[in-house]
VOVOBA-121942 format. One record per residue: residue in three letters; x, y, z of N, C-alpha, C in turn. Coordinates in steps of 0.001 Angstrom, whole numbers, padded with zeros to 6 digits, always signed. Last residue first. Example, Ala and Ser with C-alpha at 12.3 -4.5 7.8 and 13.67 -1.06 7.14 Angstrom:
<pts>
SER+012850-002250+007080+013670-001060+007140+012900+000030+007870ALA+013190-005690+007800+012300-004500+007800+013200-003300+007800
</pts>
This chain:
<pts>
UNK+296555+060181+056277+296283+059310+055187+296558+059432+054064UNK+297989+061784+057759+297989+060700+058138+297599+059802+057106UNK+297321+064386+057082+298401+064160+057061+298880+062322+056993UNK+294484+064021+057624+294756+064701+056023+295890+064461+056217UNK+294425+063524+060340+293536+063005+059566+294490+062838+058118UNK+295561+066499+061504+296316+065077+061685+295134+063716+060527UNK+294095+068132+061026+295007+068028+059930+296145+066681+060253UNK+291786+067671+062193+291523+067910+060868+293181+067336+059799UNK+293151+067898+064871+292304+066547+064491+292112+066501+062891UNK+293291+070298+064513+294611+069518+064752+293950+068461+064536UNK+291245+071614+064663+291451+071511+063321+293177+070815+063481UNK+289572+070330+067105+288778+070334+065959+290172+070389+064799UNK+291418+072099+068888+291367+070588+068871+290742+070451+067148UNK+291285+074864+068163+292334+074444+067924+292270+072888+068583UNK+288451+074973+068790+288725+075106+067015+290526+074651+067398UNK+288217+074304+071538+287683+073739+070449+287980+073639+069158UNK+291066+073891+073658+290458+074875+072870+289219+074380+071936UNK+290768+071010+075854+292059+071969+074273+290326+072805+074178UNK+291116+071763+079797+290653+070931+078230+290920+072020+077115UNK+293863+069342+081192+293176+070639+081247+292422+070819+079634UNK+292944+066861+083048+293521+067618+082171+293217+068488+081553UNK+293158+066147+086474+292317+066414+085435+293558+066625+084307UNK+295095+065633+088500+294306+064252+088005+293942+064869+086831UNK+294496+068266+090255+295306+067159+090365+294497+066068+089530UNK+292347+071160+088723+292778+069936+090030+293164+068614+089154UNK+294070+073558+086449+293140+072661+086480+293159+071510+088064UNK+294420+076038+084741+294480+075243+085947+293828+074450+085746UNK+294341+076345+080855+293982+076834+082163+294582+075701+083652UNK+296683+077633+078526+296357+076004+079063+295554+076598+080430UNK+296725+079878+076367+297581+079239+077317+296296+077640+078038UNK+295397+078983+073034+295117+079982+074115+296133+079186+075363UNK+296321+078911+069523+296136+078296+070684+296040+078587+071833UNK+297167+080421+067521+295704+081047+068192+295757+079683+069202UNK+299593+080244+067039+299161+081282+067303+297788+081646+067937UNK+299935+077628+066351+300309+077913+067809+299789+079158+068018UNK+297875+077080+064554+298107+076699+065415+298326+076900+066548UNK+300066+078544+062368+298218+078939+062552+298143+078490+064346UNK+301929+076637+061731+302015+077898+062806+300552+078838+062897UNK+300187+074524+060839+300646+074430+062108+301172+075346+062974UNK+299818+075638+058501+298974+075505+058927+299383+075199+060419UNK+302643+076340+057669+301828+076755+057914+300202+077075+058659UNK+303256+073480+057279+304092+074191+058041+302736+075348+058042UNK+301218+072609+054928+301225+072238+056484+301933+073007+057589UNK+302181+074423+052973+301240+074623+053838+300645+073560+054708UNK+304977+073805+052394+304427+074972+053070+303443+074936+053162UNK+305929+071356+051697+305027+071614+052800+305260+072695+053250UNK+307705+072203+049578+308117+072055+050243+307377+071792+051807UNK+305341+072869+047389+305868+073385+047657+306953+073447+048965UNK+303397+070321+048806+303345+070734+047362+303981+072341+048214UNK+302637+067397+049743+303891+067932+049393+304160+069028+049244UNK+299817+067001+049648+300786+067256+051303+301867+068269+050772UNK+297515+067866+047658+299960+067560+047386+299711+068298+048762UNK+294966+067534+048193+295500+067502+047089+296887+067181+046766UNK+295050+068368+051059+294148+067388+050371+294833+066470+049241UNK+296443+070834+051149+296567+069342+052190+296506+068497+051560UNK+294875+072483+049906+296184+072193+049928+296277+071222+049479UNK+292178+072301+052179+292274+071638+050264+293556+071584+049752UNK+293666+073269+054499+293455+072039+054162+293267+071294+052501UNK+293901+076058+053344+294982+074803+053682+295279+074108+053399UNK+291512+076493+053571+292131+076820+052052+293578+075811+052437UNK+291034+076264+056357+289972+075474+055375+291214+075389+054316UNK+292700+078157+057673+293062+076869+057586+292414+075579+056788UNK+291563+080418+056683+293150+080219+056644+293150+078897+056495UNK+289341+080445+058512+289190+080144+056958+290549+079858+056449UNK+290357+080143+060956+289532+079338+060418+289049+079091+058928UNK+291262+083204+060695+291978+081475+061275+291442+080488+060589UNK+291930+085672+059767+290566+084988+059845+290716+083253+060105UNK+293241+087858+060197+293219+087234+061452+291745+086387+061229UNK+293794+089332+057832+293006+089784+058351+292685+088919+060086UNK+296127+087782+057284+296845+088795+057724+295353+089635+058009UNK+294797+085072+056862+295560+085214+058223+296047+087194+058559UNK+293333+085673+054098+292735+085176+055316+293657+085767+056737UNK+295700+085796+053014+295386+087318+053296+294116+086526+053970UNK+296553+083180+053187+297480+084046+053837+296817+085840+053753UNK+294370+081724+051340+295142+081869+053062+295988+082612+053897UNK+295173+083494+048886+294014+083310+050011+294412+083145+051109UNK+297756+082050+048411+297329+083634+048604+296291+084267+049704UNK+296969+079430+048532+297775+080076+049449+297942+081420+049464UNK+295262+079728+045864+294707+079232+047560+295250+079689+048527UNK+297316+080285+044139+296179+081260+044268+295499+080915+046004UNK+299031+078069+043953+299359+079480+044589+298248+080671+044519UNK+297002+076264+043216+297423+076579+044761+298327+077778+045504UNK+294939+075686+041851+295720+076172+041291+296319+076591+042902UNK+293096+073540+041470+294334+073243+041804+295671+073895+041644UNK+290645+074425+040631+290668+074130+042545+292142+073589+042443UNK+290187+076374+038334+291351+075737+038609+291160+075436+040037UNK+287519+078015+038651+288046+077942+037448+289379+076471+037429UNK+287603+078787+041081+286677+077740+040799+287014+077551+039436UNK+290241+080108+041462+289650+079034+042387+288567+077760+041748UNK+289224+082575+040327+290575+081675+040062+290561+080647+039920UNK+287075+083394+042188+287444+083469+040603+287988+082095+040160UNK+288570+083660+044596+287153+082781+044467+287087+082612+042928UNK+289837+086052+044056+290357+084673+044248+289114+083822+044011UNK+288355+087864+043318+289312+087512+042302+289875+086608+042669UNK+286874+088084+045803+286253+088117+044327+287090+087331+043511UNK+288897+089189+047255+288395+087917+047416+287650+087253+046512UNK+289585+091727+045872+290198+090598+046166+289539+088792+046719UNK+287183+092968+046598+287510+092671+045035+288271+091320+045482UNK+287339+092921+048896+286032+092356+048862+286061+091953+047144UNK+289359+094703+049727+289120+093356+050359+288320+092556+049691UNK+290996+096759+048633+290054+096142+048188+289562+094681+049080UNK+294532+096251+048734+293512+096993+049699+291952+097017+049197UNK+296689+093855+048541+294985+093658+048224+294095+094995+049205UNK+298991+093882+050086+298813+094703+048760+297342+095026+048106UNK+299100+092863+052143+298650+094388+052065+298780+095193+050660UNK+298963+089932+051799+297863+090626+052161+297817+092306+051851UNK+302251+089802+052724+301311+089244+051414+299853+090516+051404UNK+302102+091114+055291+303011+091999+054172+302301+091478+052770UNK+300922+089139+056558+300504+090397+056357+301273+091387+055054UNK+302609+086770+055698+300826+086794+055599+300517+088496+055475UNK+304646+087456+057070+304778+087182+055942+303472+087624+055323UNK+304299+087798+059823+304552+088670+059218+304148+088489+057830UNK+303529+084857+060230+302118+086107+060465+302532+086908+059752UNK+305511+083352+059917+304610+083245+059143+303495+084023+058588UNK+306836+084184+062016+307326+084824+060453+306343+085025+059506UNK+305029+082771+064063+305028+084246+063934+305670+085270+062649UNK+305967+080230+063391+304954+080823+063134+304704+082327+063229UNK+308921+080983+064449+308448+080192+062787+306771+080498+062566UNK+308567+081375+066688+308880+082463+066078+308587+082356+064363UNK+307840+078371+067645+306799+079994+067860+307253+080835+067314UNK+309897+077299+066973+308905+077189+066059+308008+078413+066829UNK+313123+077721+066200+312280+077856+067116+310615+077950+066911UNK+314944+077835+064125+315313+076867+065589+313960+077275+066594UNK+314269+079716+062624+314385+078419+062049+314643+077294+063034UNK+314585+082006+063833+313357+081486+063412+313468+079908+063107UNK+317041+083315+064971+316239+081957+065934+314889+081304+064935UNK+317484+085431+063930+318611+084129+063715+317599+083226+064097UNK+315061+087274+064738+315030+086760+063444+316178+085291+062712UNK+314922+088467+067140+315001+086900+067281+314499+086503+066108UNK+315464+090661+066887+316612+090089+067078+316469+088899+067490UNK+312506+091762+065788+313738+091949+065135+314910+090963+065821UNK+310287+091903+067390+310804+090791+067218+312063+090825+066015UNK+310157+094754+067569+310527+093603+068728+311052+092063+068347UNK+309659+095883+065329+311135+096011+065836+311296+095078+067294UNK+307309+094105+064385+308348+094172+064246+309800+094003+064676UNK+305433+095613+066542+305940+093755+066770+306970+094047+065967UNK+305986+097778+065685+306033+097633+067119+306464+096207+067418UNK+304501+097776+063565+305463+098466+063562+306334+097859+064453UNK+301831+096579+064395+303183+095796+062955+304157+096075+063205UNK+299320+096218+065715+300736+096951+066096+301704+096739+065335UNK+297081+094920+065897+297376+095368+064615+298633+096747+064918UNK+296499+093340+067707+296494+094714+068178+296598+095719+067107UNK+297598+090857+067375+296504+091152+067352+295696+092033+067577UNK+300669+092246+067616+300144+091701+065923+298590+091832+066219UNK+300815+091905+070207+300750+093459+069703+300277+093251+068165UNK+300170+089432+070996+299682+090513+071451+299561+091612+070552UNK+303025+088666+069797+301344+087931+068986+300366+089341+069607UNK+304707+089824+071166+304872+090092+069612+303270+089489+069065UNK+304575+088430+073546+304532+090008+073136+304096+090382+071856UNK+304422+085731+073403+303383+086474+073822+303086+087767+073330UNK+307163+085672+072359+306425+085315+071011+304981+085902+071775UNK+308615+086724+074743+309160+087479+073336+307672+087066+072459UNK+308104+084629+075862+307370+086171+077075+307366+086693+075313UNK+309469+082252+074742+308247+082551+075885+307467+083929+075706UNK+312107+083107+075433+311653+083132+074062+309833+083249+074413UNK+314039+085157+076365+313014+084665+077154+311889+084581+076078UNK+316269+086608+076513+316437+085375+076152+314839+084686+076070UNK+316271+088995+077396+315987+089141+076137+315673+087713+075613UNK+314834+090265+080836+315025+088877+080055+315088+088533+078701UNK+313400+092491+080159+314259+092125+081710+315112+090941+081427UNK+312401+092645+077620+313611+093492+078598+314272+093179+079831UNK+310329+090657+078571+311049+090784+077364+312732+091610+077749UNK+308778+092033+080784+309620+090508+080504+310945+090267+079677UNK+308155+094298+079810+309029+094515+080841+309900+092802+080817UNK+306331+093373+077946+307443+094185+077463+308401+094526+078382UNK+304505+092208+079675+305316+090904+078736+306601+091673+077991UNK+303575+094345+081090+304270+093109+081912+305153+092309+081000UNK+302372+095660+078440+303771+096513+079522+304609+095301+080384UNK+300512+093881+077875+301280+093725+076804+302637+094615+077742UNK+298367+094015+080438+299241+092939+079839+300732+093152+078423UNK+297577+096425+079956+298355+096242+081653+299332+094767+080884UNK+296514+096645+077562+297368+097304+078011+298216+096674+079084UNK+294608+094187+077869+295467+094335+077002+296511+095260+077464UNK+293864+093396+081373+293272+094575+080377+294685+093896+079349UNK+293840+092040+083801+294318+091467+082824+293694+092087+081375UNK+295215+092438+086918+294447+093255+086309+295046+092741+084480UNK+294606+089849+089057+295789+090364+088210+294815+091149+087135UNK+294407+089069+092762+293606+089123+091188+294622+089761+090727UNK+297118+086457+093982+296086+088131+094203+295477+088242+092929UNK+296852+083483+094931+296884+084708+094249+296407+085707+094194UNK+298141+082399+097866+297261+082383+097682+297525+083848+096250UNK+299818+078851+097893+300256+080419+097370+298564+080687+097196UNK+300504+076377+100219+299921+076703+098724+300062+078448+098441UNK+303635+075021+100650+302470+075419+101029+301646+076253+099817UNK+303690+071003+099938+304614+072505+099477+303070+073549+099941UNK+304485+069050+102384+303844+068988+101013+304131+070655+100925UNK+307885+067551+102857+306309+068076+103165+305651+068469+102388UNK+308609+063994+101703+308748+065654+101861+307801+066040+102598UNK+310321+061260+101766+309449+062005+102624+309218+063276+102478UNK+311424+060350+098339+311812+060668+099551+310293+061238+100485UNK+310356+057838+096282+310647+058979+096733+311088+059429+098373UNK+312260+054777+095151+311160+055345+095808+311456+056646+095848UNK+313203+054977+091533+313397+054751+092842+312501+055381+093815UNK+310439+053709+088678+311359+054646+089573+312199+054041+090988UNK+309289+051673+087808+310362+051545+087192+311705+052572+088400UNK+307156+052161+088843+307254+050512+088326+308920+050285+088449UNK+306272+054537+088391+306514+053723+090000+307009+052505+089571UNK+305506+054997+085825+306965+055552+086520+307193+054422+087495UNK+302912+053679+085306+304130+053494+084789+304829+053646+085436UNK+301843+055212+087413+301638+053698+087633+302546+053308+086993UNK+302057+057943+086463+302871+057658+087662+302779+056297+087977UNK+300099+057435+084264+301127+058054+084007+302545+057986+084927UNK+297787+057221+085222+298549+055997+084849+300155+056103+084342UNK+297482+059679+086406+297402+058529+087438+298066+057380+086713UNK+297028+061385+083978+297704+061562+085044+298122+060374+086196UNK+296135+059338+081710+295582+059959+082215+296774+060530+083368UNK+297685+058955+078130+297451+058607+079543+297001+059299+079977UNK+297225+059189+075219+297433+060319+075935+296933+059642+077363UNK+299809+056836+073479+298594+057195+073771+298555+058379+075090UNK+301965+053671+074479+301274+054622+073349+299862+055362+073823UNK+304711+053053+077111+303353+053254+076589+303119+054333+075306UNK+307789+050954+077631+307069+052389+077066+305471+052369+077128UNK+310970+049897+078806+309220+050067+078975+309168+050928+078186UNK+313358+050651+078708+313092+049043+079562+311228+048863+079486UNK+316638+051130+076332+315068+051000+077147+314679+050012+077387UNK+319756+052040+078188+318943+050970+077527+317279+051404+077424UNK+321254+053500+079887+321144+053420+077945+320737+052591+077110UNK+320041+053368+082270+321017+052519+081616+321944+052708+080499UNK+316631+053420+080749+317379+053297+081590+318528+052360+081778UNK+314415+055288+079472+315421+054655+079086+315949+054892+080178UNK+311057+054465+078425+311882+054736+079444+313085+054209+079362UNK+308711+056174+075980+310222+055325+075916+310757+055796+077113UNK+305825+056830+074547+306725+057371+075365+307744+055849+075893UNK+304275+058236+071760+304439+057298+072545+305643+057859+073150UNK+300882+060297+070604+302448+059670+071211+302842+058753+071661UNK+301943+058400+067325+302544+059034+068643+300801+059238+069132UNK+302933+055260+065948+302381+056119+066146+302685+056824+067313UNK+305899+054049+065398+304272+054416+064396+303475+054692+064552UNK+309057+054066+065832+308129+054843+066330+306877+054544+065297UNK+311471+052517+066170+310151+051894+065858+309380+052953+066109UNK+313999+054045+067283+312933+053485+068000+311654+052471+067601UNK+314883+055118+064741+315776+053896+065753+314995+053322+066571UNK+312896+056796+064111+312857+055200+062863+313965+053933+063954UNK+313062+058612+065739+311930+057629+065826+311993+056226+064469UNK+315664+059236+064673+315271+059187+066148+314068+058123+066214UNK+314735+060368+062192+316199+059196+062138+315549+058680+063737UNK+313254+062616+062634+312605+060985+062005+313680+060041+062286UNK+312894+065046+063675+313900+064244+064184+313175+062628+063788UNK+310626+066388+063310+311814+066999+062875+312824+065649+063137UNK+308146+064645+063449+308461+065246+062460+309991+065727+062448UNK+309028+064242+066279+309325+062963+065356+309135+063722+063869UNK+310744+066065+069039+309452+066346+067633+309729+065327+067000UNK+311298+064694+071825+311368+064891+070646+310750+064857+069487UNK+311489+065299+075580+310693+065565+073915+311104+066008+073025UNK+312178+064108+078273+312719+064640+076895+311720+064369+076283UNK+312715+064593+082002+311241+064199+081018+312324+064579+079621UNK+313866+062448+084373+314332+063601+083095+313122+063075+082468UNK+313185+061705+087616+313023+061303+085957+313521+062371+085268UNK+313141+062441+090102+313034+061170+090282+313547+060620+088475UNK+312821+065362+090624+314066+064794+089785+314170+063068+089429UNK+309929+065556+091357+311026+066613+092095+312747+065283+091934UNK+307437+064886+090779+308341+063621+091200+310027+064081+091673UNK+306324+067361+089715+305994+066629+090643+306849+065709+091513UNK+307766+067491+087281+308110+068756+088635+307800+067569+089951UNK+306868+065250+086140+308627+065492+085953+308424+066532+087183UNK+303894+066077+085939+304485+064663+086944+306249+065194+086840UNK+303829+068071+084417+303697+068182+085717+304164+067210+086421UNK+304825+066962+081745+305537+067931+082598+305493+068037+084080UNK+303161+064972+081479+304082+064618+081640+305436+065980+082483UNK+300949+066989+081194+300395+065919+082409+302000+065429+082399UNK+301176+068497+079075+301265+069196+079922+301434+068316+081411UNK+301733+066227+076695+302777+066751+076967+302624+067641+078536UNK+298481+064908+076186+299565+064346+077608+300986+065320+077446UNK+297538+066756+074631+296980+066448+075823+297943+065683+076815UNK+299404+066794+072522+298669+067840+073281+298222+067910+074493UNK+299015+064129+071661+300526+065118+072301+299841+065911+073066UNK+295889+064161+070496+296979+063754+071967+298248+064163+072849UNK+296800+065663+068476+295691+066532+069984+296038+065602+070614UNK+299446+066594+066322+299125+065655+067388+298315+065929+068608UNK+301277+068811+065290+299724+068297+065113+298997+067561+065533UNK+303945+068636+066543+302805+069901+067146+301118+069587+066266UNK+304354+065365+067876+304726+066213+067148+303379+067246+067339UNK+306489+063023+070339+305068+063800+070014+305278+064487+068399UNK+307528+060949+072616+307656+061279+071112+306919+061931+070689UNK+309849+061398+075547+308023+061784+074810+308488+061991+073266UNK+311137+059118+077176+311558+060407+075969+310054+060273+075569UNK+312929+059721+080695+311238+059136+079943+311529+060160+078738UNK+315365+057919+082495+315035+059323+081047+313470+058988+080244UNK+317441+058456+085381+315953+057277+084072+315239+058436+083772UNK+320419+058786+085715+318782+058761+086105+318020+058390+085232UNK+322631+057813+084798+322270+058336+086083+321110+058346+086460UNK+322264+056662+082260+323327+056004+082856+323236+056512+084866UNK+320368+058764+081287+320316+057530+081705+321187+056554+082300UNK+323018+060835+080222+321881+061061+081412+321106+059794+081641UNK+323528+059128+077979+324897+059672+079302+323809+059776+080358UNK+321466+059286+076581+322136+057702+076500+323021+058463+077759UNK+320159+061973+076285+319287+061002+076825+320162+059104+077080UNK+322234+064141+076454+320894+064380+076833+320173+063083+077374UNK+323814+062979+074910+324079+063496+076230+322913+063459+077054UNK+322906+061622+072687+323995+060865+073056+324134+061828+074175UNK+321261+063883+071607+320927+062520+071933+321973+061720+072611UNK+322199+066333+070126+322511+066289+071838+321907+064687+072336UNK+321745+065377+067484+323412+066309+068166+323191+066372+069247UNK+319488+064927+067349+320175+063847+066874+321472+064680+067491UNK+317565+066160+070189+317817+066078+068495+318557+065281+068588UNK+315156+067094+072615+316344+066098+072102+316422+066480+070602UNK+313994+069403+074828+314381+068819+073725+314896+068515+073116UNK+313577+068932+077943+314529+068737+077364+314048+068690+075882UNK+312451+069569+081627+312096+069056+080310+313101+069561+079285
</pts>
């Protein structure tokens, strides 16, 4: 799997179609469909063992991309073959229709055997035992953006500052190219906001104040929200957001959609197993408030 931009599009997905047939997923991170078919498109790309290049491109970041395509709603997905496209579907397919497409279009597969199964040993999954494995990751592998944003959320929900910090110190160039770290600035930010209010209970006082005096006064809201987040209160974080939202999508460069979306990744929980066919099911509050803010974005 691949993510495309406008500077690798011409390799990535018009040269590499000329060889193999390029399925491009249009998604973006507020999208509970995306959501739901980005993990089912991955697995089929392993599955089908090279038959396809899977690419995904954020349509929020990369609009020129989806305005060449006609894109109007996601997701949708584009088979390019040739350097041409020859098919697409809209919407979170099920696993099965997902390969009814492909087959249409793919070359047959080869005969394999089927791969033998791995039996797992239990994994002692205490905080401690976990945060040493993702710090040995990290070290073993600095590149390993993955293991780096696990670590660093871990130890933040651990109220470890110090610690996340200097860890996530040298993937401070990368924030802007990498959205798990973009949300994770976000955390810092939130907390450092937040620690000036040691009073919790005044402070909230004095926002609620504000608030009802002016519901449009938004750098007061976003205050709120953000000493919401640096107490780890998600859900309210993302209410004060939303009234944002409500009011100016716009308002301050969408910082608080950006925001609200690195909310998002942070409390989004890994994806469980699941048997062949199923999909694996979203979180509640992180379906519920991607649904919330795809709504408020959308209209």
């Amino acid at each position: 799997m691949i993510d495309a931009t406008t500077a690798n599009f011409e390799d990535e997905v018009i040269a590499a179609s000329m060889t193999i047939p390029v399925l491009i997923d249009f998604w973006a991170p507020w999208c509970g469909p995306c959501k739901s078919l980005g993990p089912i498109l991955e697995k089929v790309e392993i599955a089908y063992g090279g038959r396809f290049k899977l690419v995904k491109i954020d349509s929020d970041q990369e609009q020129q991309l989806g305005a060449a395509f006609g894109i109007r709603s996601i997701p949708t997905c584009i088979l390019m073959v040739n350097g041409q496209p020859v098919d697409g579907f809209q919407g979170a397919l099920p696993e099965g229709k997902v390969k009814e497409f492909l087959d249409k279009h793919l070359p047959p597969a080869e005969e394999l055997p089927p791969p033998e199964e791995e039996v797992a040993e239990p994994e002692d999954s205490s905080p401690a035992t976990v945060l040493e494995k993702l710090k040995a990751a990290v070290a073993n592998d600095p590149t390993n953006d993955h293991a780096l944003f696990d670590y660093v959320r871990l130890l933040l929900q651990h109220g470890q500052v110090a610690h996340a910090q200097a860890a996530f110190a040298p993937a401070l160039p990368k924030v802007a190219l990498v959205r798990k770290f973009e949300a994770l600035q976000h955390w810092f930010t939130a907390i450092e906001s937040g620690a000036v209010y040691a009073d919790g209970e005044r402070a909230k006082a004095e926002f609620d104040a504000k608030l009802l005096a002016n519901k449009r006064d938004f750098e007061t809201r976003f205050a709120l929200a953000q000493w919401h987040m640096s107490q780890q209160q998600w859900v309210a974080a993302m209410d004060e957001l939303l009234e944002i939202l409500m009011r100016d999508k716009s308002w301050n460069e969408e910082l608080a959609r950006k925001t609200f979306v690195s909310i998002l990744e942070i409390i989004e929980p890994p994806k469980i197993k699941v048997a062949d066919g199923q999909i694996p099911p979203d979180d509640p509050v992180v379906a519920t408030y991607r649904r919330r803010l795809s709504s408020v974005v959308l209209s």
